[in-house]
C-alpha atoms as a printed R data frame, in Angstrom:
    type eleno elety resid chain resno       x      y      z
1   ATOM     1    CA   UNK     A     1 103.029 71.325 81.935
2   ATOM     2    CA   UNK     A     2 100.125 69.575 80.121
3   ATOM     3    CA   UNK     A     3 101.126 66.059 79.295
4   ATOM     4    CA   UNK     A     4  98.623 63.551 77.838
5   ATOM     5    CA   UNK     A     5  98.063 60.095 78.742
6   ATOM     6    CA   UNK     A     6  96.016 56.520 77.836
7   ATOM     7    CA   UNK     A     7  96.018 53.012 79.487
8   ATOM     8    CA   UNK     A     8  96.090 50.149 77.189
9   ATOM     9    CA   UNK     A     9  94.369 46.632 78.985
10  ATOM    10    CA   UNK     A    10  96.830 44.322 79.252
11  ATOM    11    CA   UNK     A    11  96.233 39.899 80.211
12  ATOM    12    CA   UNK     A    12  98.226 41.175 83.840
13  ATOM    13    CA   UNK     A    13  97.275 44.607 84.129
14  ATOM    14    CA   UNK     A    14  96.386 48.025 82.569
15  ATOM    15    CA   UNK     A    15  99.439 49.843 81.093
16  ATOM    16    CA   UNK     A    16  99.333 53.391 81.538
17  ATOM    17    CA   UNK     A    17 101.532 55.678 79.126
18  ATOM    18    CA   UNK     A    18 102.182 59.650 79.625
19  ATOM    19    CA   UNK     A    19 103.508 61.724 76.581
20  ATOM    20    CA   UNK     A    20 105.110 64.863 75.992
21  ATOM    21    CA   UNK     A    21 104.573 65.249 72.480
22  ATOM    22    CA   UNK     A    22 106.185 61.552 71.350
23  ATOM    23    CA   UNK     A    23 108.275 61.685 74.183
24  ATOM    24    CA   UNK     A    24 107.464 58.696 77.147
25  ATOM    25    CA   UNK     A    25 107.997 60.806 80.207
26  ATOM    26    CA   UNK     A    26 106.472 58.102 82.172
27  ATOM    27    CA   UNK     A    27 104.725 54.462 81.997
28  ATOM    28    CA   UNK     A    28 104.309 51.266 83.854
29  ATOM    29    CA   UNK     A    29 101.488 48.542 84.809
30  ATOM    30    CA   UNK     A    30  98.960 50.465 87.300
31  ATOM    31    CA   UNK     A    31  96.287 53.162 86.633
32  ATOM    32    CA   UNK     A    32  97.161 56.499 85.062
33  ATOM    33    CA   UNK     A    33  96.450 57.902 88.214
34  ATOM    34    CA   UNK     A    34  98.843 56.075 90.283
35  ATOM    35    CA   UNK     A    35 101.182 56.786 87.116
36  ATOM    36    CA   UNK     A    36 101.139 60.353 88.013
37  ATOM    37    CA   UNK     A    37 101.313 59.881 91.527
38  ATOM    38    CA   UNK     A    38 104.700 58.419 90.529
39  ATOM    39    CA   UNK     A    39 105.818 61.310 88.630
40  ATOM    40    CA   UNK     A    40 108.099 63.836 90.373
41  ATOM    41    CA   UNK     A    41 106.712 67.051 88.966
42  ATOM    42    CA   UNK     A    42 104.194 68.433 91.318
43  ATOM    43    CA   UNK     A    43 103.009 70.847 88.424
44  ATOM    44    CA   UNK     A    44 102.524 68.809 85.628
45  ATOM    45    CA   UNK     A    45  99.131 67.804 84.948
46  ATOM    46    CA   UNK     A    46  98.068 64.800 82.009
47  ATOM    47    CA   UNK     A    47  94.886 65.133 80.265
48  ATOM    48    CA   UNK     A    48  93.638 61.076 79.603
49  ATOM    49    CA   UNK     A    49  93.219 61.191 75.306
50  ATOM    50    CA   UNK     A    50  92.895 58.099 73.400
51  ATOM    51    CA   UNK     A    51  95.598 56.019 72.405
52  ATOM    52    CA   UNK     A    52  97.337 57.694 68.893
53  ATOM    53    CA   UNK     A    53 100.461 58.300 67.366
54  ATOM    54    CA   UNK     A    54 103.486 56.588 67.308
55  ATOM    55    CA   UNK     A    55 103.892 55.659 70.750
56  ATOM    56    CA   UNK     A    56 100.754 54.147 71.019
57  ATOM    57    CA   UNK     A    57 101.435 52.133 67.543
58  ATOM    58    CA   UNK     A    58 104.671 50.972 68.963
59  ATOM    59    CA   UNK     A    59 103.281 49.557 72.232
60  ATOM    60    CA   UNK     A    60 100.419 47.622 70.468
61  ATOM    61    CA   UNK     A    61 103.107 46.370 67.916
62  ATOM    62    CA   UNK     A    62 104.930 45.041 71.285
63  ATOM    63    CA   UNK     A    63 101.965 43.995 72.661
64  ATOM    64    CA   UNK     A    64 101.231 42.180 69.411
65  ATOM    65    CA   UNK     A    65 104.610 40.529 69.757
66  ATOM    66    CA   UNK     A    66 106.733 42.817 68.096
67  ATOM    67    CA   UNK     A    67 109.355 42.892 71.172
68  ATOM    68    CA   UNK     A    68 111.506 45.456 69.306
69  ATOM    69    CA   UNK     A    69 108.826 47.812 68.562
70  ATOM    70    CA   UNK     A    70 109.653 49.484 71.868
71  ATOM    71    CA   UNK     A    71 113.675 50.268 71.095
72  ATOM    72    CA   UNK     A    72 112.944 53.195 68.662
73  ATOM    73    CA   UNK     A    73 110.843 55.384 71.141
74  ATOM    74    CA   UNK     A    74 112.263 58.477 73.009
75  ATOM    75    CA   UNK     A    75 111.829 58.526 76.762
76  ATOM    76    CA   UNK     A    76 112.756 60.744 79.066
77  ATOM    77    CA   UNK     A    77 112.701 61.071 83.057
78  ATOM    78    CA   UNK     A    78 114.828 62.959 85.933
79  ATOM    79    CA   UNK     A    79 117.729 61.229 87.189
80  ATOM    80    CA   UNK     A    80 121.443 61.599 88.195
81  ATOM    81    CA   UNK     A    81 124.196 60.975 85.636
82  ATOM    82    CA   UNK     A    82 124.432 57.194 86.303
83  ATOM    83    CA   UNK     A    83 121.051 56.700 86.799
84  ATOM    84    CA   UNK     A    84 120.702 58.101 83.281
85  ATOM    85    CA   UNK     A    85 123.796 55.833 81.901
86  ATOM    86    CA   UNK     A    86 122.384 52.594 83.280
87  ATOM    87    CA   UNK     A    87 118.664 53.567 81.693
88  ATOM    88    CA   UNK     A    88 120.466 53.880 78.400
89  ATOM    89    CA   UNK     A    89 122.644 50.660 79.048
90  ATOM    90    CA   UNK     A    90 119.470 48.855 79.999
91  ATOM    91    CA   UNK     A    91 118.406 49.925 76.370
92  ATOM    92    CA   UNK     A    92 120.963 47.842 74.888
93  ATOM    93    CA   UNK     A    93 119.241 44.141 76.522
94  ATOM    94    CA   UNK     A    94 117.954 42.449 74.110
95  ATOM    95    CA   UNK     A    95 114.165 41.303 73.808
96  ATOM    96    CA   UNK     A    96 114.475 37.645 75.186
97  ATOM    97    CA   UNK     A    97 117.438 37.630 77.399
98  ATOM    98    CA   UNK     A    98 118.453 38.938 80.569
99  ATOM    99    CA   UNK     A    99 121.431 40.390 82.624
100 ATOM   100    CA   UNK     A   100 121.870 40.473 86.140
101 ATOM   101    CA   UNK     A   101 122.236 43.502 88.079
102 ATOM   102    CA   UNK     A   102 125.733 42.912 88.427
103 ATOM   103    CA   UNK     A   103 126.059 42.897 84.634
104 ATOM   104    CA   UNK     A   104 124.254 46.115 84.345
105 ATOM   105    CA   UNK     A   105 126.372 48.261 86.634
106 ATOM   106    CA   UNK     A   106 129.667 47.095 84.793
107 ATOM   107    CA   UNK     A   107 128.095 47.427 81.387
108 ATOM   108    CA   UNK     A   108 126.959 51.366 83.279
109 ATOM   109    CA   UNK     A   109 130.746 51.460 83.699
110 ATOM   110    CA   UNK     A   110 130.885 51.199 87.534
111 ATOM   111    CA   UNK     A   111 131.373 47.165 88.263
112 ATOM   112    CA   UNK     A   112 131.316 47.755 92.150
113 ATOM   113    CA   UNK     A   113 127.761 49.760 92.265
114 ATOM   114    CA   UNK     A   114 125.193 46.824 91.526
115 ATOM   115    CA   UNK     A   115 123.131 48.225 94.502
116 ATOM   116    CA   UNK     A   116 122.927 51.809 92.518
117 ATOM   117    CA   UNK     A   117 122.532 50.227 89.327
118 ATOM   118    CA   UNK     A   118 119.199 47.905 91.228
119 ATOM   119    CA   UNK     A   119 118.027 51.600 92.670
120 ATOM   120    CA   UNK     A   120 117.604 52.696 88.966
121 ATOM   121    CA   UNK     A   121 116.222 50.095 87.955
122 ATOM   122    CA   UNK     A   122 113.631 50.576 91.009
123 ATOM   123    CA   UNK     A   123 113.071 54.298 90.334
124 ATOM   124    CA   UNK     A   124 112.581 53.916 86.276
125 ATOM   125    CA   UNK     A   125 109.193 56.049 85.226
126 ATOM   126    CA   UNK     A   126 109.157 54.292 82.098
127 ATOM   127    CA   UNK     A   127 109.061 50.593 81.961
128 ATOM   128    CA   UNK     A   128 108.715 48.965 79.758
129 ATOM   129    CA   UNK     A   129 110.522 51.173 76.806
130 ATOM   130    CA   UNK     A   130 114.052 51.232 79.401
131 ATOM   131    CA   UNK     A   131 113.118 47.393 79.894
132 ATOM   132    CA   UNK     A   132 114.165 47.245 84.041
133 ATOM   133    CA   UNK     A   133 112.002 43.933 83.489
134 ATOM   134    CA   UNK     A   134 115.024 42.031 81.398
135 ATOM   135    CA   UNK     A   135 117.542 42.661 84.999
136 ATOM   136    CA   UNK     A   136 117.167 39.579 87.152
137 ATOM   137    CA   UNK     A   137 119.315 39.006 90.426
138 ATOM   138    CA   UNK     A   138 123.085 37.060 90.085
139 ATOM   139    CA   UNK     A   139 121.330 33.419 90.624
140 ATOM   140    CA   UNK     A   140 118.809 34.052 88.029
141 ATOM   141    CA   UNK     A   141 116.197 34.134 90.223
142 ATOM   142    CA   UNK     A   142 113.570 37.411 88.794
143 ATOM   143    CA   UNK     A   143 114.578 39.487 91.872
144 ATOM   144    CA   UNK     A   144 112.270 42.693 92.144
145 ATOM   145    CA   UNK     A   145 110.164 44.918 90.076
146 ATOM   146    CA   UNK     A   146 107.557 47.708 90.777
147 ATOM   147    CA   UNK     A   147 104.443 46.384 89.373
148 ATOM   148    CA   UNK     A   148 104.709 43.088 90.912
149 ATOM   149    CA   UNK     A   149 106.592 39.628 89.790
150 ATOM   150    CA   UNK     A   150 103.846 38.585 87.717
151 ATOM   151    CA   UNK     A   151 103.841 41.240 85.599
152 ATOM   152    CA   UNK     A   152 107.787 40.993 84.843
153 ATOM   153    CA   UNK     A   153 107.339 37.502 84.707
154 ATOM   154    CA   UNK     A   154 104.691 38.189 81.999
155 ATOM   155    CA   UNK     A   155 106.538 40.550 80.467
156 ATOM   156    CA   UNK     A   156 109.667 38.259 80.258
157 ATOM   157    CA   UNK     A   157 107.307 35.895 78.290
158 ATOM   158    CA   UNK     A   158 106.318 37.919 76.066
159 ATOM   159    CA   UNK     A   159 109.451 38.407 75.048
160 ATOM   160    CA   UNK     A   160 110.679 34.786 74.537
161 ATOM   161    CA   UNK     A   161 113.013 35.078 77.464
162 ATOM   162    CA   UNK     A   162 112.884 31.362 79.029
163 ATOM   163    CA   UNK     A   163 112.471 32.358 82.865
């Protein structure tokens, strides 16, 4: 598997973006290498290109404040079946407001499994397009998130979201 990749500098941190073709197969706020460390195929190697085509337009246009300009691109990463229904639900948060976990594994379809829906939301390869950032605990407090609370918190700003 050859896969390319790019990091894009960032106020908080670098954001690192692996493509398939236009597909986001994996992305998040840390070095491309730690990006791949992340990924789950052993075999697939990403050659580092410069930022081009639509993905990378649509993460400067988000960058740029566009917070929709994320919603149109494909992703795609390994997962059970609800892991992959609450990644798709998560799709559906609007830029600017939040849900708790609770409200994600109901809206998933399984009200009782907020733990499971908090693991997916732990073990997403492609923040920010499936926005795991907009899921904050039941009080409202920001709860977790893999590339630290200052970057979600960031993130969250960037969006409008009042937090």
């Amino acid at each position: 598997m050859k896969w390319q990749g790019w990091k894009i500098e960032t106020p908080v941190a670098p954001w690192s973006i692996v493509v398939d073709g236009d597909v986001v197969v994996a992305s998040g706020f840390c070095s491309l290498d730690e990006l791949v460390e992340r990924l789950p195929e052993a075999s697939a190697s990403v050659a580092e290109v410069h930022p081009a085509g639509e993905v990378s337009r649509a993460a400067r246009a988000y960058l740029a404040g566009d917070a929709a300009a994320l919603d149109a691109v494909s992703v795609r990463q390994p997962g059970g079946p609800f892991q992959q229904e609450v990644w798709h639900v998560m799709r559906e948060v609007p830029a600017g407001q939040t849900w708790s976990y609770a409200d994600l594994a109901t809206k998933a379809g399984r009200p009782a499994a907020t733990r499971a829906a908090g693991t997916a939301c732990a073990q997403n390869l492609v923040a920010p397009f499936v926005p795991c950032h907009r899921i904050v605990r039941s009080d409202g407090a920001l709860g977790g998130y893999a590339y630290g609370l200052p970057v979600k918190r960031w993130l969250l700003a960037l969006e409008g979201a009042v937090h």
